[in-house]
N, C-alpha and C positions, 0 to 999 in steps of 0.2 A: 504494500500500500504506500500509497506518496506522503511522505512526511508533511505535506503539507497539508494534508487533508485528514484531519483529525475526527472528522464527523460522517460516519458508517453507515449508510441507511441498507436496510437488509430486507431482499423481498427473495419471493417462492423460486422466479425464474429468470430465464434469460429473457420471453417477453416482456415481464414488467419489467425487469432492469432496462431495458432499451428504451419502457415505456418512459420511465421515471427519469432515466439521465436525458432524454429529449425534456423534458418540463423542465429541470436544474439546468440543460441549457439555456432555453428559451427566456430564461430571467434570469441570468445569469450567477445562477449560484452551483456550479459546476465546479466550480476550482474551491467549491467550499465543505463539495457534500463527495462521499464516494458511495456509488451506489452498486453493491456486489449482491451476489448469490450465498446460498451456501458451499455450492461447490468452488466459487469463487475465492473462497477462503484455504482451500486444503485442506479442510478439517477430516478426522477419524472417518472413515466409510462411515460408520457407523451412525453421524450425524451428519456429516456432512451434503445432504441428499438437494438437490433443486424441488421443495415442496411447503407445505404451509406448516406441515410437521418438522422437515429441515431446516423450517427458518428457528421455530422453538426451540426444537432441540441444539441447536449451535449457540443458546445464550447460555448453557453450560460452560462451554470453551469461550466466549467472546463475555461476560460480565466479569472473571477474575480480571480480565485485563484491565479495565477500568481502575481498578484499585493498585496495579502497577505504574509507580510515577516514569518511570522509562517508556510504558507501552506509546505506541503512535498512536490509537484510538482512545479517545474520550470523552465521547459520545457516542449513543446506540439509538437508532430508534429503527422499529421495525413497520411492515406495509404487510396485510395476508390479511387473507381475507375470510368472511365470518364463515361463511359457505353455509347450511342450512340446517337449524335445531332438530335434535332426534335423527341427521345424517353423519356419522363420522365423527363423530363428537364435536358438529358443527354448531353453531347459533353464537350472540355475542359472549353468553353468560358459560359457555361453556369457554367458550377459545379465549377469555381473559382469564377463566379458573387454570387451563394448562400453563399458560405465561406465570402466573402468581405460584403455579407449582414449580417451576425453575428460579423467578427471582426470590422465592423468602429461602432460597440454602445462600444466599449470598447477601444476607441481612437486609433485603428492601421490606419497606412499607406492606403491611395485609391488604393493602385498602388503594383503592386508585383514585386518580380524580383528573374531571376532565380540563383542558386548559388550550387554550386557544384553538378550539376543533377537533383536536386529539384527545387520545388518552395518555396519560405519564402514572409508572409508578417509580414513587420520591424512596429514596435511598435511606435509612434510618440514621446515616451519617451524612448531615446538613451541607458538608463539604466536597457530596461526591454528586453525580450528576444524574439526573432520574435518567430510566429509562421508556424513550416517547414509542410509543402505540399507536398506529393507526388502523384500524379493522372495518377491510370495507363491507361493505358500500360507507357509512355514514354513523361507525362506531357505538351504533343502537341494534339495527336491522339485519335479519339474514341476506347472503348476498355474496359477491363476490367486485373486482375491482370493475368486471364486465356492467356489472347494474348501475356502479357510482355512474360510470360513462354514457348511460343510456340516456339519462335523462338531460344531458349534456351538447346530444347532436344537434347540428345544425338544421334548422326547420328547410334548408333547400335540399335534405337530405329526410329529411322525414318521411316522405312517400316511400323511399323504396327501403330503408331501416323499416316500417312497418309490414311490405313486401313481405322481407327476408327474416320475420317475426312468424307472418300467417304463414310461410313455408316449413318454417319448422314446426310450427303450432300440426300442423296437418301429416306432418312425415309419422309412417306407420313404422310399427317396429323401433321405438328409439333406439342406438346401444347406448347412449348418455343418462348421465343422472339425471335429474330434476332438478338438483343445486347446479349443473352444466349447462340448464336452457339457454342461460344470457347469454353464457360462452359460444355456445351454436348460432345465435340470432347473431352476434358482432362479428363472428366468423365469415357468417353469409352475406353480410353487407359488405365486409369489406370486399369479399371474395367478389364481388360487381363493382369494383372503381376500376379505375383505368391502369392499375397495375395490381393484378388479382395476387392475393396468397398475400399480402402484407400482414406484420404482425399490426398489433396496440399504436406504437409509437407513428404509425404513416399516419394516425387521426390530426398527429400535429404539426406535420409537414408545413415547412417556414411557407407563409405567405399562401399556403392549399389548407390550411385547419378545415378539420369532418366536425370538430368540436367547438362550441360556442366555449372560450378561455374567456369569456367575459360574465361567464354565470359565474352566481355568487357562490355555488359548490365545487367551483375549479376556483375558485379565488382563495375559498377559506383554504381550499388543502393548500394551495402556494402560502398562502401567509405562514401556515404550519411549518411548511419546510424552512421558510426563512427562518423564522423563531427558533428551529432546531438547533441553526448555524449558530444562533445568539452566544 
C-alpha cells in the first residue's frame, strides 16, 4: 500500500473496487482513500476471499494494525452490502451483529452509532480511530450496492432500466437469488448501452454518467467518504 494513503476502504470485489475508486476519483479524493479487496490485501486463504464475508473476516488481520504506530493504515472503513434478512445471514441487524462479532476481540465499543450517513463503531480507546461502516443500500434496509444505484438513474435512462427490470421480472427458471434481482436488473441494463458487458463503474463514465451524482443519496455517501479522509 502507498505510504501515502493511510485510509483503507475495503469492499466484497473487484467490481465495487472499480466502482468506488471511479467516485474517489471523480472528486478527487483518490490520492486520499485506497480502495482494495480482500484479496487485495494477501491475507490467509482462509480470509482473504473477494466477498461480503471476506471483507468481515479480514478485520481480524486489518484492526491489530491500527493499534501499530509503524503500521501505514489508520483508518478502516468498510462498503458490503446488507443483502436480505433470513438469507445468509443477510439483513442490516444481522451483518452489523457479524462486524460487532470481530470488533469487540479488539476492544471497540458494543454499541454503534450512526454519523454523517454511515455507521462507525468508536474504539473504547478515545485515541484510536472508529471503525466506519457502510451497508448498502442505505445502512437501514435489505439490499445490496445494486438497489442504492437504482434509485439513482438517470430519468433518460429510465425506460429501458425498467425494460430490463420487467425482463427479468418475467425470466422462468431463475438460477439467482432473490437478494440477486437488483444485481440481474443493473446487469441487463447495462448489458444494452453502447458498450455491453461493462461493470458498476461505466455508470460514471466522465462526462457519459447513467447516474444522477447530483441526488442527495450519491451526495450523502461522497460526503461520507470525505469525512473518512478527515
Amino acid at each position: 500500500m502507498n505510504k501515502n494513503t493511510p485510509n483503507l476502504l475495503l469492499v466484497e470485489g473487484t467490481n465495487d473496487k472499480s466502482f468506488f475508486e471511479r467516485v474517489c476519483k471523480k472528486y478527487g479524493i483518490n490520492a486520499d482513500i485506497k480502495v482494495s479487496t480482500p484479496v487485495d490485501l494477501a491475507l490467509p486463504a482462509q480470509v482473504g476471499f473477494n466477498s461480503k464475508q471476506g471483507v468481515i473476516n479480514s478485520l481480524d488481520a486489518l484492526l491489530p494494525m491500527l493499534e501499530d504506530e509503524d503500521s501505514v493504515i489508520k483508518k478502516i472503513a468498510i462498503v458490503i452490502d446488507s443483502d436480505i434478512q433470513g438469507e445468509n445471514n443477510g439483513g442490516f441487524t444481522s451483518t452489523i451483529a457479524q462486524i460487532k462479532n470481530k470488533t469487540s476481540k479488539y476492544d471497540y465499543s458494543a454499541t454503534h452509532k450512526y454519523k454523517n450517513g454511515g455507521v462507525e463503531i468508536p474504539h473504547n480507546d478515545s485515541q484510536m480511530n472508529p471503525l466506519g461502516i457502510w451497508i448498502m443500500p442505505n445502512n437501514r434496509d435489505d439490499g445490496t450496492i445494486e438497489n442504492w444505484l437504482k434509485d439513482k438513474i438517470l430519468d433518460s435512462e429510465k425506460v429501458m432500466f425498467a425494460h430490463a427490470c420487467s425482463i427479468v421480472s418475467r425470466l422462468e427458471n431463475k438460477k439467482f437469488s432473490q437478494s440477486s434481482i437488483a444485481k440481474a436488473e443493473i446487469a441487463t441494463w447495462l448489458a444494452w448501452q453502447n458498450q455491453p458487458g461493462r461493470t458498476l463503474a461505466y455508470t460514471l463514465k466522465e462526462g457519459e454518467e447513467l447516474i444522477d451524482i447530483e441526488h442527495v443519496g450519491f451526495k450523502g455517501f461522497v460526503k461520507w467518504l470525505r469525512d473518512f479522509t478527515i
